[in-house]
C-alpha positions in Angstrom: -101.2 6.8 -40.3 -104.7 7.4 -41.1 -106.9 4.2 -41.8 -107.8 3.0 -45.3 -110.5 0.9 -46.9 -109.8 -2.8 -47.8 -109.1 -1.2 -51.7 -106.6 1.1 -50.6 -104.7 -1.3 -48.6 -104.9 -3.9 -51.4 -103.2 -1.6 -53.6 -100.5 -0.7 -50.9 -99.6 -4.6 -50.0 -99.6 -4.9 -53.8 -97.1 -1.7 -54.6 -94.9 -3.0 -51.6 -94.5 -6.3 -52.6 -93.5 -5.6 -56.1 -91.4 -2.7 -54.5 -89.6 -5.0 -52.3 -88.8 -7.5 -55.3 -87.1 -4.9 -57.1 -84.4 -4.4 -54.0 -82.8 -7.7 -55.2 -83.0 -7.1 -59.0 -81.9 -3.8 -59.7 -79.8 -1.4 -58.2 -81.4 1.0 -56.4 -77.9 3.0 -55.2 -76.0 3.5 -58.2 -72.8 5.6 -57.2 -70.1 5.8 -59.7 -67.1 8.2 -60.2 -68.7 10.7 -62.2 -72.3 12.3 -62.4 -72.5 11.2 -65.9 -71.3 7.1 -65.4 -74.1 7.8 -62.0 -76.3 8.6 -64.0 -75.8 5.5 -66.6 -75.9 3.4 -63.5 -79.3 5.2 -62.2 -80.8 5.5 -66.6 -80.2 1.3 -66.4 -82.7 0.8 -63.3 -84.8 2.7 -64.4 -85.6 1.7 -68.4 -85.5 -1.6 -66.7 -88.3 -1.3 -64.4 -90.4 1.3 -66.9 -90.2 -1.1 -70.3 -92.3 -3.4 -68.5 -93.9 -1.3 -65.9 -93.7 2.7 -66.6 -95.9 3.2 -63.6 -93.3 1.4 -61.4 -90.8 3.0 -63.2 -91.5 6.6 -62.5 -92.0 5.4 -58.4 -88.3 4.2 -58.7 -87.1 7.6 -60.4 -88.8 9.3 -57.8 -85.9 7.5 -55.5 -83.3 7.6 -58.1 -83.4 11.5 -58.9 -83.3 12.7 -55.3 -80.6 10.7 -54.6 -78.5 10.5 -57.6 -78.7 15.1 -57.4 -77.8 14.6 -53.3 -75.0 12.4 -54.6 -73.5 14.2 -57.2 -74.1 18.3 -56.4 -71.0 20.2 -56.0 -69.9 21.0 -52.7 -66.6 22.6 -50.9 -65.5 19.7 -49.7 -64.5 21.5 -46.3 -68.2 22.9 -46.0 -70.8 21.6 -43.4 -73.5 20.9 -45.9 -70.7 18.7 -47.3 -69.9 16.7 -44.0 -73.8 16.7 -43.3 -74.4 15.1 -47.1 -71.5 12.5 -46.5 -73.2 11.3 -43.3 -76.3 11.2 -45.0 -75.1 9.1 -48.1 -72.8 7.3 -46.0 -76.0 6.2 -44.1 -78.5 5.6 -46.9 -76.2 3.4 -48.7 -75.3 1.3 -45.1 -79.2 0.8 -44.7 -80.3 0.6 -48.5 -82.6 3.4 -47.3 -85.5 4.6 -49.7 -86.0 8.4 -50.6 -89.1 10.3 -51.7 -89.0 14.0 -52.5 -91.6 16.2 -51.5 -92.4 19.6 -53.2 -93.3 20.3 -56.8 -94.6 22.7 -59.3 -97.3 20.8 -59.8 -98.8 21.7 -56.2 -97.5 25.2 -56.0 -100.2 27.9 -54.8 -102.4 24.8 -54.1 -102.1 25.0 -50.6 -100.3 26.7 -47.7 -96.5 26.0 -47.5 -95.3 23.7 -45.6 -93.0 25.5 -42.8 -90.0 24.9 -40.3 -89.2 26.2 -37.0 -86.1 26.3 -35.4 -85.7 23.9 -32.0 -83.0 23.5 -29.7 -82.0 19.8 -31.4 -83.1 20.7 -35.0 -86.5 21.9 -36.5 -90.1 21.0 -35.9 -92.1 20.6 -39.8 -96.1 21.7 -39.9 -98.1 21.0 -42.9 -99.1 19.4 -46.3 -97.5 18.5 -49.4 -100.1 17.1 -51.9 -97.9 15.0 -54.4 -95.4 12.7 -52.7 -94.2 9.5 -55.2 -93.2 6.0 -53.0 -95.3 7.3 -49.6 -95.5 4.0 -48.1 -92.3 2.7 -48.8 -89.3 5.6 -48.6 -87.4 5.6 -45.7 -86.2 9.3 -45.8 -87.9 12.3 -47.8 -86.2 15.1 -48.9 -87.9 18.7 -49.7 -87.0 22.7 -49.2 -88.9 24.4 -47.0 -89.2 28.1 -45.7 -88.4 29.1 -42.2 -91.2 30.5 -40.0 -90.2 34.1 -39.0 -87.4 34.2 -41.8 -86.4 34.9 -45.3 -84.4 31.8 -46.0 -85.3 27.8 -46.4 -83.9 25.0 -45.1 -83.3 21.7 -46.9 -84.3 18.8 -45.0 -84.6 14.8 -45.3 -87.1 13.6 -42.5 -87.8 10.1 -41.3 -90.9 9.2 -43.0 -92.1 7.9 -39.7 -93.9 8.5 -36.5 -97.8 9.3 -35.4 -96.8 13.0 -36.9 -96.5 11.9 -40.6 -100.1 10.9 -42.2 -100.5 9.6 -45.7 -103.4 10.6 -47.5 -105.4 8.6 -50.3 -103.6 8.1 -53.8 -103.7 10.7 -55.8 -104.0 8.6 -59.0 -106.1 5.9 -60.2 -106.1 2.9 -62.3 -102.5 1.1 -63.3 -100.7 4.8 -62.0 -101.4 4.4 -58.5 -98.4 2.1 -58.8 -96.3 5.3 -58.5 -97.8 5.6 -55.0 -98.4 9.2 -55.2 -100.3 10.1 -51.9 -100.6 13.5 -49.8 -98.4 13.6 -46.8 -99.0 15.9 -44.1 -96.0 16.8 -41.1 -97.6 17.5 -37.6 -94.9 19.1 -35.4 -92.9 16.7 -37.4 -89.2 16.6 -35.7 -85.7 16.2 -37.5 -82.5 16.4 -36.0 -80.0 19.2 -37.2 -77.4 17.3 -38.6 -80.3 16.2 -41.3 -80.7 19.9 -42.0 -78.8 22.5 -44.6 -79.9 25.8 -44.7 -79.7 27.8 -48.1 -78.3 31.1 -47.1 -80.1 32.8 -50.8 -82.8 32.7 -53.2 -80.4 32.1 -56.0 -78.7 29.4 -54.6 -82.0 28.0 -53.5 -82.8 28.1 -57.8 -79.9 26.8 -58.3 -80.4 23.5 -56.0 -84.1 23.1 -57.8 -82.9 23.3 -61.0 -80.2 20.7 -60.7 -82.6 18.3 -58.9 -85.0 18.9 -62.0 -82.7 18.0 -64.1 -81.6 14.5 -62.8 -85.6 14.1 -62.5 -86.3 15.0 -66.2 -83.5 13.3 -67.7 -84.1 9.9 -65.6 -88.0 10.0 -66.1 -87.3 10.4 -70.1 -84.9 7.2 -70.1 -88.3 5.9 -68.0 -90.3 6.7 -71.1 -88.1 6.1 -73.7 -88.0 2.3 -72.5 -91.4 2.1 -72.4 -92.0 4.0 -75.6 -89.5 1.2 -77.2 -91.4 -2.0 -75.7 -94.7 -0.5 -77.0 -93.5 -0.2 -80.4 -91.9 -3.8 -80.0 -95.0 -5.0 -78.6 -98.0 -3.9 -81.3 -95.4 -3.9 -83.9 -96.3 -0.5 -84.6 -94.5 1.5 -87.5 -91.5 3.5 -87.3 -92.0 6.8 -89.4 -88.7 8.9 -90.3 -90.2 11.6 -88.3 -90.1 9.3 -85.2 -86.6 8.1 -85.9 -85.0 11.6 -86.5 -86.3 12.2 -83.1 -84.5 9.7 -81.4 -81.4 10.6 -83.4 -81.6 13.9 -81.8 -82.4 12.7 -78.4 -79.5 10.5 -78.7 -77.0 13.7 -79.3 -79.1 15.9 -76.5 -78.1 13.0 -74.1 -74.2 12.8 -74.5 -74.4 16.9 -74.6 -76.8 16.5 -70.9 -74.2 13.8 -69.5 -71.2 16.4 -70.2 -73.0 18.9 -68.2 -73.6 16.6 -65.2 -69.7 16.2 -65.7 -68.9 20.2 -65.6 -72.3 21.7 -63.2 -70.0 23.7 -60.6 -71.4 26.8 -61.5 -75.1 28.3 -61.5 -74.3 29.5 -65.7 -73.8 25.5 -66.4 -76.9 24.4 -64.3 -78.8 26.8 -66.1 -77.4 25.3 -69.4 -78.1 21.7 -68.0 -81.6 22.7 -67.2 -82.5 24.3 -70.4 -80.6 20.8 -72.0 -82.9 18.7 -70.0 -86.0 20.6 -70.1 -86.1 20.2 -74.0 -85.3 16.3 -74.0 -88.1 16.2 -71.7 -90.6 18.2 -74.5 -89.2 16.1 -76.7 -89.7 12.5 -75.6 -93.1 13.8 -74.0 -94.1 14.5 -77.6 -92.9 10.9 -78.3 -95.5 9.5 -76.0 -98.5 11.8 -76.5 -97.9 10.2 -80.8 -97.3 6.9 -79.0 -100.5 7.0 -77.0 -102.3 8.5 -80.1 -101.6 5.1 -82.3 -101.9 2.9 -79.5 -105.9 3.7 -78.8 -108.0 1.0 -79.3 -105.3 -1.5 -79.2 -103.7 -0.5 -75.5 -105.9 2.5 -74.0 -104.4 1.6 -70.6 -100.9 2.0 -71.7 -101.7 4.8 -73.9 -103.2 6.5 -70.7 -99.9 6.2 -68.7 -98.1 7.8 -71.6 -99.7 11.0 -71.1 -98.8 11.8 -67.6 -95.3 13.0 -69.1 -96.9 16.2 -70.8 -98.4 17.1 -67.3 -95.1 16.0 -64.9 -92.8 19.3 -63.6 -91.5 20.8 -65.3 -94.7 20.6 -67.6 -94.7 20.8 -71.4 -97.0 23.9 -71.7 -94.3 25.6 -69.3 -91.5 24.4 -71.3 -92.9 25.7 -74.1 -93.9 29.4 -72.5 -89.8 29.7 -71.7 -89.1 28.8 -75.1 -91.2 31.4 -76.5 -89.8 33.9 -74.5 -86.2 33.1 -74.9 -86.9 32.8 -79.0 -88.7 36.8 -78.2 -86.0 37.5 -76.7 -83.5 36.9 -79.4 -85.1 37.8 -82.5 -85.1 41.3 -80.1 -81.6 41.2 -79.6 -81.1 40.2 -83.5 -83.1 43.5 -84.4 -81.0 45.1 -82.0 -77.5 43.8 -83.4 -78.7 44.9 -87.0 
């Protein structure tokens, strides 16, 4: 690890302690029959954490998503990536192993890729990715990655160990560095095959990113939602019709989302799942940018927090581009019809 001032590694002592206390409190490897009860078991840990500390919150979805998609994804049960994810599971839940994801759309074109090459007993990793949520504490992190010398990429989950991982500074200040987002960079970073799946096409490679971003938006808006609530309780702020229709329609959106966990076997229904959770996310991100607006002056720290959701993948300006050209794209097809 590269050394750190006396600030940073207050800040680090500080996010691992409160880390570790939350091992005993909550549970941190919800697994449950279904994707949908899963995810009730993984929506509980987290509005528990985030109503009190949405910073610590998101760190704990960062864990929660990863795991919860690796858990629940549709596999042949006779397939190898379905042996290789048992082991996996079967090991992180043994060990009450932590995982990180690596990889977002908020770093894309921001640097080179990061890259794997093929070895004898697995793959060898080489280089940087700049957003990485619980760096000092996961166990395992999990990311996509393109082959050197091929077209295809190969999803991993490395040890988060070794003199060839280095975490960088956080990449946040103030109350959000308790997310402990940090840059982590893989030098000739090794990882044995059986921790390795490769994704034989581009589509099915979407198709694995979108349902991944879907446990992550739909786990992060409980996060917010929680918060959101507490805020309201706390400053006894008013509740405007406006604000209560909203939750009303975030409240149907959810039970339609938790069917689609239920039914995602197919790349049609994770694009309907993503679409589903990409506009609760919009939604409950406009929630907290009215939240934050009311709580300035009386909570400027809190009302900062509230902001990152416009800005988290996917992000809301994004969300909104798709929408505009999906709405194009119908009134074209209405025109059409008529």
């Amino acid at each position: 690890m590269s050394p750190s001032t006396d600030n940073d590694a207050a800040w680090r002592e500080e996010f691992r302690a409160r880390f570790d206390r939350l091992r005993s409190t909550v549970n941190l490897h919800p697994a449950e029959s279904t994707a949908a009860r899963t995810f009730e078991a993984a929506a509980l840990t987290t509005l528990t954490v985030a109503a009190d500390c949405l910073p610590l919150g998101i760190a704990v979805v960062m864990h929660l998503y990863p795991l919860c998609a690796l858990r629940c994804v549709p596999l042949p049960w006779w397939s190898a990536g379905n042996l290789r994810r048992t082991l996996l599971l079967r090991a992180i839940d043994r060990h009450s192993l932590i995982l990180a994801n690596a990889g977002s759309e908020r770093a894309a074109g921001a640097h080179a890729p990061v890259t794997v090459a093929r070895t004898p007993a697995g793959i060898r990793i080489e280089g940087t990715y700049e957003y990485m949520s619980l760096a000092h504490v996961a166990d395992l992190v999990m990311f996509c990655a393109p082959q050197a010398a091929s077209s295809r990429a190969m999803f991993c989950a490395a040890d988060l160990s070794g003199e060839s991982v280095r975490i960088g500074p956080s990449r946040f200040g103030g109350s959000m560095k308790l997310s402990d987002t940090c840059s982590v960079t893989f030098e000739n970073h090794p990882v044995p095959s059986h921790r390795c799946i490769e994704i034989p096409t581009e589509g099915a490679l979407n198709c694995m990113a979108q349902y991944q971003r879907s446990w992550f938006q739909l786990l992060l808006g409980e996060g917010y939602l929680a918060r959101i609530d507490q805020l309201y309780r706390r400053w006894e702020l008013p509740r405007p019709a406006d604000l209560l229709a909203s939750l009303n329609e975030l409240t149907f959106l959810k039970k339609y989302s938790l069917c689609l966990l239920n039914e995602a076997s197919s790349p049609s229904a994770v694009e309907s799942l993503s679409r589903v959770a990409a506009a609760i996310k919009l939604r409950i991100s406009w929630l907290a940018q009215s939240t934050a607006a009311a709580l300035r002056g009386l909570d400027d720290a809190s009302a900062s927090e509230l902001g990152f959701l416009r800005l988290q993948p996917t992000s809301d300006e994004r969300i909104l581009r798709s929408l505009t050209s999906t709405s194009q794209d119908s009134f074209a097809m209405a025109r059409l019809a008529s």
